[in-house]
C-alpha positions as a Markdown table, in Angstrom:
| # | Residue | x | y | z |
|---|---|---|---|---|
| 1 | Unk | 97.2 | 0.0 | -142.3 |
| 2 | Unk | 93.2 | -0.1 | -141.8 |
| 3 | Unk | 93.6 | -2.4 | -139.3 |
| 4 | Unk | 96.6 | -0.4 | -137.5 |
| 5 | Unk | 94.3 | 2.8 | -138.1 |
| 6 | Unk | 91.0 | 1.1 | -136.1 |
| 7 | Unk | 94.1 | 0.5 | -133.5 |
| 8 | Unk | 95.4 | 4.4 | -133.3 |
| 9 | Unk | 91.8 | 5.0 | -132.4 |
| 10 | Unk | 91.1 | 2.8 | -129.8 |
| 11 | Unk | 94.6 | 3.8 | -128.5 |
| 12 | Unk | 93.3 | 7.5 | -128.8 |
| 13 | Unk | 90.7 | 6.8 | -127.2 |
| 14 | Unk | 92.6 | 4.3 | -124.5 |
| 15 | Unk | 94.7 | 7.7 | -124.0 |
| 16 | Unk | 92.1 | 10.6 | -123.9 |
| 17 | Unk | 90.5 | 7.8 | -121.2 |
| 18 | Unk | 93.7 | 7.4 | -119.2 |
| 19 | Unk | 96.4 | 10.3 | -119.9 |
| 20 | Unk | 94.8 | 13.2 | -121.4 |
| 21 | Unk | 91.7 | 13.2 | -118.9 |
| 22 | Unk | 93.3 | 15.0 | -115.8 |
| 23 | Unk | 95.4 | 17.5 | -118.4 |
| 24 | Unk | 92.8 | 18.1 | -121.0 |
| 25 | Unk | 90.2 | 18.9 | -118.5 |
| 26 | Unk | 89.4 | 22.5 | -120.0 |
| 27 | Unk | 89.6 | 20.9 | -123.6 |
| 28 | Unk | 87.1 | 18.1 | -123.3 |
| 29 | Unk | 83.9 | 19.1 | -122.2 |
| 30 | Unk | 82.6 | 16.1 | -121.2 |
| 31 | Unk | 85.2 | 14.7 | -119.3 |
| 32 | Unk | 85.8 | 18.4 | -117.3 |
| 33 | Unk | 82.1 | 17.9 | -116.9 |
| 34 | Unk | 82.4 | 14.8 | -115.4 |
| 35 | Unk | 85.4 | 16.2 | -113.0 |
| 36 | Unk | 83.3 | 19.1 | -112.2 |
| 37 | Unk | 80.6 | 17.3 | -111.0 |
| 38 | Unk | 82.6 | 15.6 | -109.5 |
| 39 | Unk | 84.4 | 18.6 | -107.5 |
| 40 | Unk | 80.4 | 19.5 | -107.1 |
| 41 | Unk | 80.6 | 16.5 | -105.7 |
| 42 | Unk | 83.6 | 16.8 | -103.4 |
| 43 | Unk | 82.2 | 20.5 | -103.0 |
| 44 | Unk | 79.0 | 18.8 | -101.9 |
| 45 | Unk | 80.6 | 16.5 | -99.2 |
| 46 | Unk | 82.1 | 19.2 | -97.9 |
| 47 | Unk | 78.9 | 20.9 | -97.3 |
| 48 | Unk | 77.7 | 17.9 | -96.1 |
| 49 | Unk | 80.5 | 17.7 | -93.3 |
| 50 | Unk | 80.0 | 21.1 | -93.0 |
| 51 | Unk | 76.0 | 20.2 | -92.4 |
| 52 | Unk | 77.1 | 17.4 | -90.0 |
| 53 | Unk | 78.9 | 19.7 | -88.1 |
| 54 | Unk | 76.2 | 22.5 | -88.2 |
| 55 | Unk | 74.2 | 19.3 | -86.8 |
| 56 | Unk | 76.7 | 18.6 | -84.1 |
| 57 | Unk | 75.9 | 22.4 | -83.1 |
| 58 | Unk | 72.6 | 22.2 | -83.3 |
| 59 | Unk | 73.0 | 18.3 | -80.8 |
| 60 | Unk | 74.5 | 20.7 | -78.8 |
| 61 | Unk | 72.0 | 22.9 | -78.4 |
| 62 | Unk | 69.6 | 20.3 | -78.0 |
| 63 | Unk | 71.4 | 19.3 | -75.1 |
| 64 | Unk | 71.5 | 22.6 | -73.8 |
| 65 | Unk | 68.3 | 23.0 | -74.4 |
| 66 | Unk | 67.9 | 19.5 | -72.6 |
| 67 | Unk | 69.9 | 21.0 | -69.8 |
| 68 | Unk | 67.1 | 24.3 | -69.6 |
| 69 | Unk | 64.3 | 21.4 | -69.0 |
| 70 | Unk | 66.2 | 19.9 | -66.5 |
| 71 | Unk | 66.4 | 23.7 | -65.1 |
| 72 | Unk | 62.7 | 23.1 | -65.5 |
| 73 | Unk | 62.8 | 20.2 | -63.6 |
| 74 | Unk | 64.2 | 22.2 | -60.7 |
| 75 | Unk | 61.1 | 24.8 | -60.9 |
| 76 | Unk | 58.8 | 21.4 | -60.6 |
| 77 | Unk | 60.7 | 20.4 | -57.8 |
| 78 | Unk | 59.9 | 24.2 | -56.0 |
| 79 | Unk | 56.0 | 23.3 | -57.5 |
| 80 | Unk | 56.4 | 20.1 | -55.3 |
| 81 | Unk | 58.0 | 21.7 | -52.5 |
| 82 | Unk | 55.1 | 24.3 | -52.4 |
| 83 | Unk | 52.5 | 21.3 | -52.7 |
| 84 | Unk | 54.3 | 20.1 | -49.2 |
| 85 | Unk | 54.3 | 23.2 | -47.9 |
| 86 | Unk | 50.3 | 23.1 | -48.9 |
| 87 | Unk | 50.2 | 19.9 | -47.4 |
| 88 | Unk | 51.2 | 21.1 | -44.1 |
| 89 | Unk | 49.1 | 23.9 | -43.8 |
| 90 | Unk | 46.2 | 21.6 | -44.3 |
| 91 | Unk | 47.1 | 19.3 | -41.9 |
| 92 | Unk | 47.8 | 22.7 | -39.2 |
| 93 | Unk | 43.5 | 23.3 | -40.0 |
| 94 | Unk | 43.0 | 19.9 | -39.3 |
| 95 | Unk | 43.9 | 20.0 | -36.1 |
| 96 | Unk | 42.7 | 23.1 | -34.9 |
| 97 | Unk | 39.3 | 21.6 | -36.5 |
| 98 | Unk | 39.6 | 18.9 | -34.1 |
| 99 | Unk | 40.6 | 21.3 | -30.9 |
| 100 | Unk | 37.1 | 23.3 | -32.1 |
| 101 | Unk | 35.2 | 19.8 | -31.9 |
| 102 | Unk | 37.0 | 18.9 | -28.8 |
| 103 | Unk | 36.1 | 22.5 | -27.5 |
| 104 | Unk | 32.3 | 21.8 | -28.3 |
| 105 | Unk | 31.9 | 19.1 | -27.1 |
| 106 | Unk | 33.6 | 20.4 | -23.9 |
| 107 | Unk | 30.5 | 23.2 | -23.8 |
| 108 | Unk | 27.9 | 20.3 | -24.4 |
| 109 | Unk | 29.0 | 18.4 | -21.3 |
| 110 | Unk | 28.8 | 21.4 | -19.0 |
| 111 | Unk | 25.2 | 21.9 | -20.4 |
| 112 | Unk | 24.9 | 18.1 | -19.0 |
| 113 | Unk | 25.9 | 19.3 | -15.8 |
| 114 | Unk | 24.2 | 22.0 | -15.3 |
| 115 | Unk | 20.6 | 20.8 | -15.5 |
| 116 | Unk | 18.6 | 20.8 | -12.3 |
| 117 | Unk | 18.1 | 17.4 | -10.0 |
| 118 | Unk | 14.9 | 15.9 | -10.2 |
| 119 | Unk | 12.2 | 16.3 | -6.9 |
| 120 | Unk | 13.2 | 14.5 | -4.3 |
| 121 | Unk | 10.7 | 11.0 | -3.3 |
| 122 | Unk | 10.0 | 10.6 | 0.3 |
| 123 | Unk | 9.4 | 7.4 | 2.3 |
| 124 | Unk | 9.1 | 5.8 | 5.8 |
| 125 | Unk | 8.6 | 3.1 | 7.9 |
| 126 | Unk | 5.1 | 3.2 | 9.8 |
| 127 | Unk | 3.3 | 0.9 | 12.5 |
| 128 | Unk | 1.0 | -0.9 | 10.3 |
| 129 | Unk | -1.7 | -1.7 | 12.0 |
| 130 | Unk | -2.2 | 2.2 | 12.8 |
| 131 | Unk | -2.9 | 3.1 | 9.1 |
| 132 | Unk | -0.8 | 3.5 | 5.8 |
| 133 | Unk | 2.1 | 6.3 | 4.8 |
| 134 | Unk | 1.0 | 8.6 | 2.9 |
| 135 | Unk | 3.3 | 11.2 | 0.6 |
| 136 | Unk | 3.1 | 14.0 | -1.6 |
| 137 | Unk | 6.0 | 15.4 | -4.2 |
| 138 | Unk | 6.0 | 18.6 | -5.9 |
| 139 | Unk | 7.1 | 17.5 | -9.5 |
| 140 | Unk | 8.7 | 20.9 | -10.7 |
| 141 | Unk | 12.3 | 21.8 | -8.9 |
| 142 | Unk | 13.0 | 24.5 | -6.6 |
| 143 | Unk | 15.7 | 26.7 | -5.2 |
| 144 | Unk | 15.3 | 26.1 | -1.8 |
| 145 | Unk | 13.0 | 22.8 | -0.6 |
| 146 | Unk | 10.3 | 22.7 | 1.7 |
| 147 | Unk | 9.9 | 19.2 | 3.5 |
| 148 | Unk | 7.6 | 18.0 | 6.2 |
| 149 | Unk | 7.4 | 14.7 | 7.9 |
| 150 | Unk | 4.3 | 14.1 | 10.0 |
| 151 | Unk | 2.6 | 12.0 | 12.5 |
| 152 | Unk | -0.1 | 11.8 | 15.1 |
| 153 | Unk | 2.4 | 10.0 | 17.3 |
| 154 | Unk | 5.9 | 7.7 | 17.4 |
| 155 | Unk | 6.2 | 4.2 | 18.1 |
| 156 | Unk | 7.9 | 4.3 | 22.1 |
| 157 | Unk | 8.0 | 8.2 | 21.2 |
| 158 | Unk | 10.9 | 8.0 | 18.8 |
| 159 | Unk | 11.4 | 8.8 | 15.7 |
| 160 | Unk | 14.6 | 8.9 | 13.1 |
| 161 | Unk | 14.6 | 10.7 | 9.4 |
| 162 | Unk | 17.2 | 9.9 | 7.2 |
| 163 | Unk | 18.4 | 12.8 | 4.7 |
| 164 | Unk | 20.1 | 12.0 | 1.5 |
| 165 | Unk | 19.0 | 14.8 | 0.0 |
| 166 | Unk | 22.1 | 16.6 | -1.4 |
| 167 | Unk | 22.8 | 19.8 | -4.0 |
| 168 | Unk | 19.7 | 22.1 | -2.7 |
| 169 | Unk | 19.4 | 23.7 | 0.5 |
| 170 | Unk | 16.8 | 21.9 | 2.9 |
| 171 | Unk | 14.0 | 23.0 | 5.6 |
| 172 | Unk | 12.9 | 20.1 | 7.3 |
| 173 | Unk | 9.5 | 20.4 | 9.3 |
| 174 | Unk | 8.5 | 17.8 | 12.1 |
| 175 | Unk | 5.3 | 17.7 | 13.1 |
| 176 | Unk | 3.5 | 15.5 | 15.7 |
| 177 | Unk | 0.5 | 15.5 | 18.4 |
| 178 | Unk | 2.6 | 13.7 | 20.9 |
| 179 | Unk | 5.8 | 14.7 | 22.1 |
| 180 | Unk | 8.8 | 12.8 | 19.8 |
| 181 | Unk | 12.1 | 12.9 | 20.3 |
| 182 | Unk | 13.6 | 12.8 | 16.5 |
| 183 | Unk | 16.8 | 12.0 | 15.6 |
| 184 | Unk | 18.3 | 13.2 | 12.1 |
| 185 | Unk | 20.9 | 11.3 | 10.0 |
| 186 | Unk | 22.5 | 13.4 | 7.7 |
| 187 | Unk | 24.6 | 12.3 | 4.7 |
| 188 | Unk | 28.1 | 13.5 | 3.5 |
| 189 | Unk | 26.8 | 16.7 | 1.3 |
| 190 | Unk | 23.5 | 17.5 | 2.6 |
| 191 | Unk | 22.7 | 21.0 | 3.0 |
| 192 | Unk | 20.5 | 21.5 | 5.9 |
| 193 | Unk | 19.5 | 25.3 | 6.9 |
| 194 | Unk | 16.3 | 25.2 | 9.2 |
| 195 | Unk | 14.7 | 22.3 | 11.3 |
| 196 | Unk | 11.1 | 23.4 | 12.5 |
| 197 | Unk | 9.8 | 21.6 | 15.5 |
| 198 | Unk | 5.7 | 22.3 | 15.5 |
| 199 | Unk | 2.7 | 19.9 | 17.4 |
| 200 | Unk | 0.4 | 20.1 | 20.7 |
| 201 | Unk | 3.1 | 18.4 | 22.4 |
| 202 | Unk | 6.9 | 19.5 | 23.3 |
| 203 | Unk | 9.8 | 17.4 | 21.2 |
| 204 | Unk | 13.6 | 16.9 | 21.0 |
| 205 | Unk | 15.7 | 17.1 | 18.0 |
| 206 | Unk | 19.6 | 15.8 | 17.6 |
| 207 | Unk | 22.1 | 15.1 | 14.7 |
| 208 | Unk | 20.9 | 18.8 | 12.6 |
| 209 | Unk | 24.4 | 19.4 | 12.6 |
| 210 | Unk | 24.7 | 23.6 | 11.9 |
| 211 | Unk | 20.9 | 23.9 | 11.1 |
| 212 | Unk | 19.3 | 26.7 | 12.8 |
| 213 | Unk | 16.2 | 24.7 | 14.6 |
| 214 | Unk | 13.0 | 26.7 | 15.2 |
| 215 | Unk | 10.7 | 25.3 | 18.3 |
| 216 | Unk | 7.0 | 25.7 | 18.0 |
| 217 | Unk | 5.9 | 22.7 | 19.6 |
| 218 | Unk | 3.3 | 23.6 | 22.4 |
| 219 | Unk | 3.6 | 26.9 | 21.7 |
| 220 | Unk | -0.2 | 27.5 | 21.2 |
| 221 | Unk | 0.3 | 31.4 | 20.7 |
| 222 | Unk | 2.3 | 31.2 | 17.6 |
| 223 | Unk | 0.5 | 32.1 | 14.7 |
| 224 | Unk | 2.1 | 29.0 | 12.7 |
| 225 | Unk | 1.3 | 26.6 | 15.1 |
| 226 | Unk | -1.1 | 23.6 | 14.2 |
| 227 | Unk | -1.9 | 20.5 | 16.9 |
| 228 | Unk | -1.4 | 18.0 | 14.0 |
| 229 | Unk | -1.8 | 17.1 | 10.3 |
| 230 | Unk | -0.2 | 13.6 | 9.6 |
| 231 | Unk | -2.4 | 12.0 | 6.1 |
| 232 | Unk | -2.1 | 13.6 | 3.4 |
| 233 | Unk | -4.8 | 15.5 | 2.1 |
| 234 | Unk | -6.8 | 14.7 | 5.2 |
| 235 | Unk | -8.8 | 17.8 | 6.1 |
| 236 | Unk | -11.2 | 16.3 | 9.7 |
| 237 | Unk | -11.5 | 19.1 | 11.7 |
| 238 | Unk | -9.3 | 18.0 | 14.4 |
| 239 | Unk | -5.5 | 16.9 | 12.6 |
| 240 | Unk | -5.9 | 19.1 | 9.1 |
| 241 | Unk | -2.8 | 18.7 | 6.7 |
| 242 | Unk | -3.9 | 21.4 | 4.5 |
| 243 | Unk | -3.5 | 23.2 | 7.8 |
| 244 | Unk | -0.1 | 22.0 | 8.7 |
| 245 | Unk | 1.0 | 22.5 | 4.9 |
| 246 | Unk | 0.2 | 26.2 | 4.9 |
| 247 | Unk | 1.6 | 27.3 | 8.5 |
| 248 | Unk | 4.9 | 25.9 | 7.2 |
| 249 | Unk | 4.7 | 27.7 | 4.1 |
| 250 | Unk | 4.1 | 30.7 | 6.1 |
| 251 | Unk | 6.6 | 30.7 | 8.5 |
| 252 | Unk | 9.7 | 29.4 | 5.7 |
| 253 | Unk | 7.8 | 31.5 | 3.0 |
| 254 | Unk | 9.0 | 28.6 | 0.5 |
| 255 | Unk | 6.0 | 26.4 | -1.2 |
| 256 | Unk | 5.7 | 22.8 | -0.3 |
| 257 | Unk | 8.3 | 20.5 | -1.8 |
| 258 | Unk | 7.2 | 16.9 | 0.0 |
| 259 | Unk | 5.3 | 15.8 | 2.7 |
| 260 | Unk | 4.8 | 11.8 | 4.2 |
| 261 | Unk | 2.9 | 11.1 | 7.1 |
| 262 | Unk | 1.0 | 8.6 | 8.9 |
| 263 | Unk | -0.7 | 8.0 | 12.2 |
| 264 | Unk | 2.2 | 6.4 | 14.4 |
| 265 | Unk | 5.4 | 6.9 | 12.7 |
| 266 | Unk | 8.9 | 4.6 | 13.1 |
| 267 | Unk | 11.0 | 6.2 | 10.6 |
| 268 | Unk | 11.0 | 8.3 | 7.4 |
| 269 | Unk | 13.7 | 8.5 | 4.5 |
| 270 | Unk | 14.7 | 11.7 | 2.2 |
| 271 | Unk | 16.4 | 10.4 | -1.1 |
C-alpha cells in the first residue's frame, strides 16, 4: 500500500501535469502562471507582429520619403539645368570679348595707316666729267611738297625727270641757264599740281599731264626769276642756289622739300 501510495502521487502529479493543467488554470498558481506568461507571451508576439507591421508602415514611409529625394533629385536636375544655362551665358561674353579684341585691333591698324610717308630722296643721272649731283631733303613731312631739279645746262639740251612720288601733292621747279627741253614721266598715282619753268634761257615741258605749268624762263622782269642755281649750297655770285631756293619758295609760298642739281644734267628721279 506504501508502495501503491508513492504511485497515487506520481500519478497525481502525472495528472495535474497532463489533465488538470488546461482546467485548473485559476486553481494552480504556478501552472496559470506559467500559461499566463505564456499568453504574455502570445500577447507579446502579437505586439511584435503588430511592431513588424508598424515597421512595414514606417518602410513605407521610408520609401516615400525615398521617393521626396528623388523629388529632390528633380530640383538638382533644375540646379544643373541653371548651371547650363550659366554656361551659355558665359560663353555669349566670350564672344563679344573676342568681337571687342577683334574691334581693337581693327582701330590699331587704321592708326598704321594713317601715319605720314617719309620725305621723298631725290636722284639723277649727270655727265661726269662736268662735276658731281648734288641733293638736299627736308627730313620732316609736309602737306604740300616743294621740289626743284637744277642745272647749268643738259646733255644735247634734253632732259627727262621721273616722278614716283605718290600720296602728297607735288610742285616741281625746273631750273637751268641754257634752254632744256624736259620731258616728265609720271607714275600711276602721282599728284602733280604746278610745274615751274625758271632760267636765263627759254625751255619746253611735256608729259605734266593736268598740272598747271608756270613759264618764267627768260622772263628777266619777274620778280622770282634767277639765271641759275644748280649745286647745292653753292652761293658764287653768278649761279646762287640759295637764290634759286628762295624765289621758288616765294612764288609757291611752300618751304623747300628737295633739291638735286649738277652742272650738265641727263636725268633726275623722284622716289
Amino acid at each position: 500500500m506504501l508502495a501503491a501510495c508513492g504511485d497515487d502521487t506520481a500519478g497525481t502529479s502525472f495528472t495535474t501535469t497532463t489533465g488538470d493543467g488546461s482546467s485548473s488554470t485559476g486553481t494552480q498558481p504556478t501552472t496559470s502562471g506559467d500559461a499566463s506568461s505564456s499568453g504574455d507571451s502570445t500577447s507579446s508576439g502579437s505586439d511584435s507582429a503588430t511592431g513588424s507591421t508598424s515597421g512595414s508602415t514606417t518602410s513605407t514611409e521610408t520609401s516615400s520619403s525615398s521617393g521626396t529625394t528623388q523629388g529632390l533629385g528633380e530640383s538638382s536636375s533644375e540646379s544643373s539645368t541653371s548651371s547650363d544655362e550659366t554656361t551659355s551665358t558665359t560663353g555669349t561674353t566670350s564672344d563679344e570679348t573676342t568681337s571687342d579684341t577683334t574691334s581693337e585691333t581693327t582701330s590699331d591698324d587704321t592708326t598704321t595707316g594713317s601715319e605720314v610717308d617719309p620725305p621723298p630722296i631725290p636722284n639723277g643721272t649727270c655727265n661726269e666729267g662736268q662735276g658731281p649731283l648734288t641733293t638736299f631733303t627736308e627730313p620732316m613731312p609736309q602737306a604740300s611738297e616743294l621740289h626743284i631739279v637744277a642745272m647749268y645746262q643738259a646733255t644735247g639740251g634734253a632732259a627727262t625727270v621721273n616722278v614716283d612720288r605718290v600720296g602728297v601733292p607735288l610742285t616741281l621747279v625746273l631750273s637751268s641757264y641754257e634752254p632744256v627741253g624736259f620731258t616728265l614721266v609720271l607714275a600711276p598715282g602721282v599728284q602733280l599740281d604746278h610745274v615751274i619753268l625758271n632760267g636765263y634761257n627759254k625751255h619746253t615741258v611735256q608729259g605734266q599731264g593736268g598740272a598747271m605749268v608756270t613759264d618764267i624762263s627768260a622772263n628777266f622782269g619777274d620778280m622770282s626769276w634767277v639765271a641759275c642755281g644748280y649745286f647745292w649750297p653753292m652761293n658764287d655770285g653768278g649761279c646762287e642756289t640759295p637764290e634759286n631756293v628762295a624765289s621758288a619758295e616765294l612764288l609757291t609760298g611752300l618751304t623747300l622739300t628737295t633739291f638735286a642739281g649738277c652742272y650738265e644734267g641727263i636725268s633726275f628721279t623722284l622716289t
